[in-house]
VEXDREN-2710 file (C-alpha; in Angstrom, 1 decimal):
% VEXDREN-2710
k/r/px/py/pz
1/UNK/0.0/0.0/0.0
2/UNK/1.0/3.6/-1.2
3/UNK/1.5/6.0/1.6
4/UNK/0.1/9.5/1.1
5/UNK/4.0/10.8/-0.1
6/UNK/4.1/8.3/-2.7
7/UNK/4.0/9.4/-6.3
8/UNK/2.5/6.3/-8.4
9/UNK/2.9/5.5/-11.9
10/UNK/0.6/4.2/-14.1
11/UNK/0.9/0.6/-15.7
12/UNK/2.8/1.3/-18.8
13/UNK/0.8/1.1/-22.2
14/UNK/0.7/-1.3/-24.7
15/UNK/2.5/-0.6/-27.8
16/UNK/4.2/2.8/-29.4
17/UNK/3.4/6.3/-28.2
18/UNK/0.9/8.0/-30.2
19/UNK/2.4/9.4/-33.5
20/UNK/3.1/12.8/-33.8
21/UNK/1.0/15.4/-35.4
22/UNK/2.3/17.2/-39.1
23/UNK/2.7/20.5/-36.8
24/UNK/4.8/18.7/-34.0
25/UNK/6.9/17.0/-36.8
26/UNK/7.6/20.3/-38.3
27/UNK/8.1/22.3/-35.5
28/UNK/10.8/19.3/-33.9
29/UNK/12.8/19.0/-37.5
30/UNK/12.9/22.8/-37.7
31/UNK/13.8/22.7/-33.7
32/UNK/16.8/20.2/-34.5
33/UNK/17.5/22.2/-38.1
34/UNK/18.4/25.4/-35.5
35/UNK/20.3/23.2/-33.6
36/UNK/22.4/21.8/-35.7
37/UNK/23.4/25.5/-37.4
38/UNK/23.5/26.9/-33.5
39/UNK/26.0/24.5/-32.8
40/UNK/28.3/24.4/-36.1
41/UNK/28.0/28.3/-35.1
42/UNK/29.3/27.6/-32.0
43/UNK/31.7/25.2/-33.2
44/UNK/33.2/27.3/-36.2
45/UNK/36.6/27.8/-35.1
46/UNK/37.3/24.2/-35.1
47/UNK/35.4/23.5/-38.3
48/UNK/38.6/23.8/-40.2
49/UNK/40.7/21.4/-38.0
50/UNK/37.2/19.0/-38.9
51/UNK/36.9/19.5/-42.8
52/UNK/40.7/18.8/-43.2
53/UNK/39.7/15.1/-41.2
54/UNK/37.2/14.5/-43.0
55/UNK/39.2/15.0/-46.5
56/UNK/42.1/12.8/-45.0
57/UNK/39.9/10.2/-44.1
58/UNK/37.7/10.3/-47.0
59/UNK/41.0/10.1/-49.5
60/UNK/42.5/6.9/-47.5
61/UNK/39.0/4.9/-47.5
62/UNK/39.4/3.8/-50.8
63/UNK/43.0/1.8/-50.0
64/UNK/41.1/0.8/-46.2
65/UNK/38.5/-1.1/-48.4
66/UNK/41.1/-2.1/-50.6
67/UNK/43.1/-3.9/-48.2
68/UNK/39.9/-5.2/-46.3
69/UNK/38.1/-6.7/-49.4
70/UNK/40.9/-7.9/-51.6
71/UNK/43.6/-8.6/-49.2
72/UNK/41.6/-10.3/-46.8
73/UNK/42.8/-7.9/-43.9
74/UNK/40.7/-7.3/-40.5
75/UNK/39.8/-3.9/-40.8
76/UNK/41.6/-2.7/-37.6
77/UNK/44.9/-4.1/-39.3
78/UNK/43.9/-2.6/-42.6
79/UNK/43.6/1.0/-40.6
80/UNK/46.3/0.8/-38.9
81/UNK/48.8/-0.3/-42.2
82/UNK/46.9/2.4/-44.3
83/UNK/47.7/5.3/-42.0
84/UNK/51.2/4.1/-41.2
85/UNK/51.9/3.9/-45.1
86/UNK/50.5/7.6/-45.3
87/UNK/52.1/8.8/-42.3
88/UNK/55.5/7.3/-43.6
89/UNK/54.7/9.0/-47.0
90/UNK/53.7/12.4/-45.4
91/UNK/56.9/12.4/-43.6
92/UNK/59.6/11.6/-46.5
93/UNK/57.4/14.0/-49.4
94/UNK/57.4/16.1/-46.8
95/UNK/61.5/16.3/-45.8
96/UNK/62.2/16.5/-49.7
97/UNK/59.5/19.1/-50.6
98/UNK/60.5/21.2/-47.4
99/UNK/64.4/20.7/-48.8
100/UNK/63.6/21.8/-52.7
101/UNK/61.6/24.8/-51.1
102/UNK/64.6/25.8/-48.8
103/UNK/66.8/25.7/-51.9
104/UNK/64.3/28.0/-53.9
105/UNK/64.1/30.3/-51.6
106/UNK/68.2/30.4/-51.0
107/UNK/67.8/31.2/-54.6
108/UNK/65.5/33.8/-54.5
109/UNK/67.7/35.5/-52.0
110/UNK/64.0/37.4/-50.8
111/UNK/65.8/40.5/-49.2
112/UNK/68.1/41.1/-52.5
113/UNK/64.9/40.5/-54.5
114/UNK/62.8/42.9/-52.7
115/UNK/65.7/45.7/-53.0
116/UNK/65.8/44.7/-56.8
117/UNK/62.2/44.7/-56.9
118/UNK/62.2/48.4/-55.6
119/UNK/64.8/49.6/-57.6
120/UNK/63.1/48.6/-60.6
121/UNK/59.2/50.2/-59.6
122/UNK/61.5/53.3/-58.5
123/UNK/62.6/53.4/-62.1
124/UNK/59.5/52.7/-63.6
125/UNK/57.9/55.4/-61.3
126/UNK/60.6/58.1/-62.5
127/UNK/60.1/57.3/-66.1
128/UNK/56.0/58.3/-66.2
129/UNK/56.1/61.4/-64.3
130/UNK/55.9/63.6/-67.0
131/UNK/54.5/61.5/-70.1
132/UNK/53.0/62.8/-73.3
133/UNK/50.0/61.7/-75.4
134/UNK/49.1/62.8/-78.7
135/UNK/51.2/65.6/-78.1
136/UNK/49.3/66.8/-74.9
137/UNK/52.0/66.8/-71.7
138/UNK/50.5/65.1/-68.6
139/UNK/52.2/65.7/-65.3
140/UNK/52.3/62.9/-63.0
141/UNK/54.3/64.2/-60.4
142/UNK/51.8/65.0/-57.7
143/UNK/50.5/61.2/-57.7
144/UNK/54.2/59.5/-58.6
145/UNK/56.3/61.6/-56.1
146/UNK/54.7/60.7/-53.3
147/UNK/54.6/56.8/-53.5
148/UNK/58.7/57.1/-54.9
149/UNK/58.8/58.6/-51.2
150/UNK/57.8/56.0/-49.4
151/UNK/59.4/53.2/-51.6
152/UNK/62.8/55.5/-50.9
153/UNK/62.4/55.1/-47.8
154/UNK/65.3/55.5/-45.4
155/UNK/68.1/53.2/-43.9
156/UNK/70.5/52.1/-47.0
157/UNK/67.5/51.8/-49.2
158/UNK/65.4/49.7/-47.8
159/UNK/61.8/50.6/-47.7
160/UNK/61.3/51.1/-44.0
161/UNK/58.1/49.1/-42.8
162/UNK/56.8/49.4/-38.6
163/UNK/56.3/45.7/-37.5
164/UNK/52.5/47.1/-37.9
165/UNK/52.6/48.0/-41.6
166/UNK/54.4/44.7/-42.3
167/UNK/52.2/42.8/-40.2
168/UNK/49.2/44.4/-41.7
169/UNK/50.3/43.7/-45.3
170/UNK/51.0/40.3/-44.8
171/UNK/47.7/39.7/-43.4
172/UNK/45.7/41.6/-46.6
173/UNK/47.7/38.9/-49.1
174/UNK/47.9/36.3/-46.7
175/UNK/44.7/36.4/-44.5
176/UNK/42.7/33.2/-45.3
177/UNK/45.7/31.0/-44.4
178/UNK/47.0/32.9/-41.5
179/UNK/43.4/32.5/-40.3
180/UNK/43.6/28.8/-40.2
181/UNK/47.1/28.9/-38.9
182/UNK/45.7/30.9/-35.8
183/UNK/43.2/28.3/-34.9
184/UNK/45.6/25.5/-33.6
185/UNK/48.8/26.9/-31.4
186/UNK/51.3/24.7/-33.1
187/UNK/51.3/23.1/-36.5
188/UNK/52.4/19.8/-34.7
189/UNK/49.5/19.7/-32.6
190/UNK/47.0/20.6/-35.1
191/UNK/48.6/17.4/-37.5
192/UNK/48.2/15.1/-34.4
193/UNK/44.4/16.0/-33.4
194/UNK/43.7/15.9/-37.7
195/UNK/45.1/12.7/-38.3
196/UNK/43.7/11.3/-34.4
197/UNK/40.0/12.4/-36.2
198/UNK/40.5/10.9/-39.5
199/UNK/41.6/8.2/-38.0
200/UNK/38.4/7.9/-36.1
201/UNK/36.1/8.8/-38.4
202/UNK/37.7/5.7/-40.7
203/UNK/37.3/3.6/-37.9
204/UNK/33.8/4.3/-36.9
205/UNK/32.7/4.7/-40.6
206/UNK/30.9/1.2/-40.3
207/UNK/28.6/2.1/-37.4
208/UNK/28.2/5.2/-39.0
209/UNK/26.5/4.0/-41.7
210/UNK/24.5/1.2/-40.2
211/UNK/23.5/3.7/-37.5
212/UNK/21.9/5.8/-40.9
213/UNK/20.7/3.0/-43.2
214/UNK/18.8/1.4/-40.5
215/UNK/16.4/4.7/-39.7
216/UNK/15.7/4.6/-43.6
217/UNK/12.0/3.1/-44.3
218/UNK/11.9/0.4/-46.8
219/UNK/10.3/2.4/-49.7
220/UNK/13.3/4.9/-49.9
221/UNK/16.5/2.4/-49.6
222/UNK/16.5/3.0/-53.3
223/UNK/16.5/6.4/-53.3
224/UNK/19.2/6.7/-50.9
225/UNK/21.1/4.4/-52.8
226/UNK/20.8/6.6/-56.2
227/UNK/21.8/9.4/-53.9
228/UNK/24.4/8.1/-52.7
229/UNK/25.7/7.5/-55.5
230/UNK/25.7/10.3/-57.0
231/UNK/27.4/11.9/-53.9
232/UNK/30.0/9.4/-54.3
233/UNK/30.5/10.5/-57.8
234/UNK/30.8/13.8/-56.8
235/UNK/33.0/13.7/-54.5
236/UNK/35.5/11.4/-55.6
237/UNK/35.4/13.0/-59.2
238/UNK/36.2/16.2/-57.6
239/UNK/38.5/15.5/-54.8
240/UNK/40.7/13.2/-56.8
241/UNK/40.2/15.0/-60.0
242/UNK/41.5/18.5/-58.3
243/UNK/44.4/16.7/-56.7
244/UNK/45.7/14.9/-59.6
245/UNK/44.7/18.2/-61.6
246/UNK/47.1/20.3/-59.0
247/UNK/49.7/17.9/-59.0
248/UNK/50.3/17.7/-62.6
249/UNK/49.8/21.9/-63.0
250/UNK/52.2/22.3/-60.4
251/UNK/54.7/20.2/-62.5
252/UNK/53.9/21.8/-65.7
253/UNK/54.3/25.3/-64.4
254/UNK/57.9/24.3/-62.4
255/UNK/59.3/23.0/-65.6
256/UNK/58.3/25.5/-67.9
257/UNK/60.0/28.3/-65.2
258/UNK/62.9/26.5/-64.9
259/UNK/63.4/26.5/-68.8
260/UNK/62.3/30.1/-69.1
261/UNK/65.3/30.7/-65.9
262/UNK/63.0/31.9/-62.9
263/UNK/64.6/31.7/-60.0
264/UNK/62.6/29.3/-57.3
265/UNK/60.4/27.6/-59.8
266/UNK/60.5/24.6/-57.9
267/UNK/58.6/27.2/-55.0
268/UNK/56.2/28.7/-57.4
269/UNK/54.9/25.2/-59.0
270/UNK/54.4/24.5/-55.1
271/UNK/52.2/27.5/-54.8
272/UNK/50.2/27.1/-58.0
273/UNK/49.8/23.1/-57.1
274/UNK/48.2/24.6/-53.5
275/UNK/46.1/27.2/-54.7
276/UNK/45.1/25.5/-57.9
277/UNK/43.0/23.4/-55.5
278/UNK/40.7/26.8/-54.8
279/UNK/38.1/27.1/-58.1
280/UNK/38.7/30.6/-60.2
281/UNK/40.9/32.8/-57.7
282/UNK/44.0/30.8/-57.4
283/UNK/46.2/30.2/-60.7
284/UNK/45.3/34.0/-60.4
285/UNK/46.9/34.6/-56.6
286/UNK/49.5/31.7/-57.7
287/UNK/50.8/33.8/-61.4
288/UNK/51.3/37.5/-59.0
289/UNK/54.7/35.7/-56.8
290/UNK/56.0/34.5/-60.3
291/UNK/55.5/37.8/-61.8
292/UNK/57.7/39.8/-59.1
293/UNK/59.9/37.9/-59.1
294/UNK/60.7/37.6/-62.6
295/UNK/60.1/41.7/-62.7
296/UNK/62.6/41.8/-59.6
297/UNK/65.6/39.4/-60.6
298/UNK/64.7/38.8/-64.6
299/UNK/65.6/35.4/-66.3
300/UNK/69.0/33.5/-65.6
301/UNK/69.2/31.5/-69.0
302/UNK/67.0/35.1/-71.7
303/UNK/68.1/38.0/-72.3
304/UNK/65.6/40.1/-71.8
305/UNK/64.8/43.2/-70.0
306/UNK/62.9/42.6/-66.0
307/UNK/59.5/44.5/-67.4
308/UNK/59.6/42.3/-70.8
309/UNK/60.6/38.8/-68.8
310/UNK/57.6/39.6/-66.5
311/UNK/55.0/40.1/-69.1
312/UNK/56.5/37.0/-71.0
313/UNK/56.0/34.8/-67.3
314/UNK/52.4/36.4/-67.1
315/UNK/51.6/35.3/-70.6
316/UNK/53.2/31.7/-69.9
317/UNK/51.0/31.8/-66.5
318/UNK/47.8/32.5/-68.8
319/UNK/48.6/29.7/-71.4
320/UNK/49.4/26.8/-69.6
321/UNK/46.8/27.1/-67.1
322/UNK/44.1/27.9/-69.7
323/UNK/45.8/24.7/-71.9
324/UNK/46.1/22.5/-68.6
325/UNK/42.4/23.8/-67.8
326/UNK/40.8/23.3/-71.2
327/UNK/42.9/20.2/-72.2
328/UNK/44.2/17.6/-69.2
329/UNK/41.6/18.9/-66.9
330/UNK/38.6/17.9/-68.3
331/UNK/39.6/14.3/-69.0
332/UNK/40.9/14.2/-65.3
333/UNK/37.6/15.6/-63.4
334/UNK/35.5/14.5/-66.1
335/UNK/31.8/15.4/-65.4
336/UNK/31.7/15.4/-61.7
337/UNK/30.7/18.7/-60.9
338/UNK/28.1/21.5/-62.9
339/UNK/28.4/24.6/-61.3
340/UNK/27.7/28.3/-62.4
341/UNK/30.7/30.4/-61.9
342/UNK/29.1/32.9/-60.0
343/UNK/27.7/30.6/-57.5
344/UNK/31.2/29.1/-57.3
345/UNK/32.5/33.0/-56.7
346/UNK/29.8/33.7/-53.9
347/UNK/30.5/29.7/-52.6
348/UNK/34.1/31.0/-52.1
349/UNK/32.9/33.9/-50.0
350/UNK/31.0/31.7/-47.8
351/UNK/33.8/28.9/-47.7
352/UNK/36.9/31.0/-46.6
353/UNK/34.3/32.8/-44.2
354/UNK/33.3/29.0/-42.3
355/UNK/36.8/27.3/-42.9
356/UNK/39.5/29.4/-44.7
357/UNK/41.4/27.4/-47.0
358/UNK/39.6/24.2/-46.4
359/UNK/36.4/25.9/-46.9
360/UNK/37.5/27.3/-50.1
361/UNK/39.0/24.1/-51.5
362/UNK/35.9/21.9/-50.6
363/UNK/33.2/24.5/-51.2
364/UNK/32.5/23.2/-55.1
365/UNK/31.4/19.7/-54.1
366/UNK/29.9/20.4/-51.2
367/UNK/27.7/23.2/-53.5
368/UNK/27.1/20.1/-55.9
369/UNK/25.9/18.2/-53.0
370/UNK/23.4/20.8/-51.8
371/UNK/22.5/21.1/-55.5
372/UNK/21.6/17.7/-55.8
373/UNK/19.3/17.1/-52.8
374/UNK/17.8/20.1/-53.7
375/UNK/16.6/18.8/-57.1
376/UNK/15.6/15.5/-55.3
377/UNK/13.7/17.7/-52.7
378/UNK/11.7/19.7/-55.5
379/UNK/11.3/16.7/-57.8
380/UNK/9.5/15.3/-54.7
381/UNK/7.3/18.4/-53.6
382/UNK/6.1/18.6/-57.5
383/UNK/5.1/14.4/-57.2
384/UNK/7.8/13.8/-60.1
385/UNK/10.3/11.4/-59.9
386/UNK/13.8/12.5/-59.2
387/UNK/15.7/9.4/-61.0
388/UNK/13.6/9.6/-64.2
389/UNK/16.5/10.0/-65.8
390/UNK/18.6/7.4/-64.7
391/UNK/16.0/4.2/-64.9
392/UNK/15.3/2.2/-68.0
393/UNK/12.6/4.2/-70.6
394/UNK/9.7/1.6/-71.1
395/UNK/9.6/-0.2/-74.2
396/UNK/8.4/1.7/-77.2
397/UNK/4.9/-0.1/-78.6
398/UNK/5.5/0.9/-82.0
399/UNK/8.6/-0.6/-82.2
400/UNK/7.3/-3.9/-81.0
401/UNK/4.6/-3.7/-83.5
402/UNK/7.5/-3.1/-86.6
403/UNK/9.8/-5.6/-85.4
404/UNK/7.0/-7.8/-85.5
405/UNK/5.4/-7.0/-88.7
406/UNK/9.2/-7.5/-89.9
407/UNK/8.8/-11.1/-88.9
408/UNK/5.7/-12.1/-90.4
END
């Protein structure tokens, strides 16, 4: 018997909770929608460090599965030899790229550049500021004098920056990576907790995925299967598309400089291999190093004034990334990704804001992505069907009737 302070339940029910109204569904999904966004919110300065995991682990599936279906591995063994492989990799690419780039830049000799780089704007400057067209005299000395000034500077010729000027100019040209760079406070740490979380998400991939497929009802496994794979498509064409696309642009831009005598070509088909990976902006951001440089220290193998040897490395910058672009990299990518340029542009805006340089590398698929569930969504609201073009087109009666009439 109950005594008067005792709270008592009732006998449980039979059976499932009654189902939710329309209104309580909506109001829940749009509850966790606003969730989700208030948390990646809260979460943004780490989504860089998460992105970059995700790519890592994403590119090294592939050999996981390899090793797991073909070589008969257990999958913990076929982790663990996959990321020791890479790691092993990472670490020798990375000694001899980090040697080649300390050789370039010993060859740039950046301080003697810059000096040589000044004398020859100085020059430039002193020669257009009194310039005549069609006869009429234009004097330029108001606007040209000024900026000579400053580039005169003071202290043996040096242009004489505050650590606040140089820090601020540095930051304009180099503020999407030094924004990433500030998120982690060493790049050692940052490579540990990345490869720790690709490591993780590899290994917890399987559950993952059952956790997902088993929430889907029956009548949609095929569409999540046709969606799925055209997310897989996506991605993979994409990701390994651009990488292989970089990678070979990055040659092709190091050998052609070498030829043509630029000093640190080996460091500016580095650059242009990075930045190639960021749609539109970056063979542009990649060609401006090349070009002052050339300007500043001229060719080692043409004779050829520093203006003409930097117009000739800005032309070469123009031709081989339009050939590579028009020529290699469409049977590299192939058809993977459809996007209008100017959502691409705006994409951009949105992608360096959320995760700097990984946002701007990865912004392209994940627009395709977006893209793609949305026509699903609207093919769905408008009672079409969203694969229509992917199934078989039903037999055409006429053509039965002819090919019978044929054999009678």
């Amino acid at each position: 018997m109950a005594t008067d302070d005792t709270v008592v339940l009732d006998a449980p029910q039979q059976g499932p909770s009654p189902a939710w109204s329309r209104q309580t569904k909506f109001a829940v999904a749009m509850g966790l929608v606003a969730a989700i966004l208030f948390g990646v919110w809260l979460a943004r300065g780490v989504v860089p460090i998460a992105a970059f995991a995700g790519l890592i682990a994403f590119l090294v599936a592939p050999a996981i599965r390899w090793m797991s279906e073909r070589l008969r591995l257990p999958r913990p063994l076929a982790l663990l030899v996959t990321y020791a492989v890479v790691l092993f990799v990472l670490l020798v690419v990375g000694f001899l790229v980090a040697k080649a780039v300390a050789g370039s830049i010993d060859e740039i000799r950046p301080d003697e550049t810059w000096d040589s780089l000044r004398r020859t704007v100085l020059d430039w400057l002193t020669g257009i500021r009194h310039v005549s067209i069609l006869g009429l005299d234009i004097d330029l000395s108001q606007v040209v004098d000024p900026i000579r000034e400053n580039l005169s500077g003071s202290g043996g010729g040096r242009i004489g920056l505050t650590g606040e000027q140089a820090n601020d100019l540095v930051g304009g040209v180099l503020d999407p990576l030094l924004r990433l760079s500030r998120l982690v406070t060493t790049p050692i740490f940052a490579g540990l907790v990345i490869l720790l979380a690709a490591v993780y998400l590899n290994a917890e991939s399987g559950r993952y995925y059952a956790a997902i497929s088993g929430r889907i009802p029956p009548e949609y496994t095929d569409d999540v299967a046709r969606l799925s794979h055209r997310y897989g498509r996506i991605w993979k064409g994409y990701i390994y598309g651009q990488l292989v696309n970089s990678i070979t642009l990055g040659i092709l831009i190091w050998l052609v400089l070498w030829l043509l005598g630029v000093k640190g070509a080996f460091l500016l088909g580095l650059i242009i291999a990075v930045l190639n990976m960021i749609p539109t902006f970056g063979p542009v951001f990649a060609a401006i190093p090349a070009v002052l440089i050339a300007l500043a220290t001229g060719s080692t193998r043409l004779g050829m004034s520093h203006l003409l040897f930097a117009l000739v490395v800005a032309v070469v910058y123009i031709v081989v990334v339009q050939l590579h672009s028009n020529l290699m990299a469409p049977l590299i990518t192939g058809k993977a990704v459809h996007m209008s340029p100017a959502v691409i542009m705006l994409g951009l805006l949105v992608g360096f804001e959320l995760a700097g340089l990984v946002g701007a590398i990865l912004v392209v698929p994940v627009l395709a992505t977006l893209k793609e569930s949305g026509r699903y969504a609207i093919a769905k609201l408008l009672d079409e069907d969203p694969f229509a073009d992917e199934r078989e087109p039903p037999p055409d009666p006429s053509a039965e009737v002819a090919e019978a009439d044929a054999g009678e």
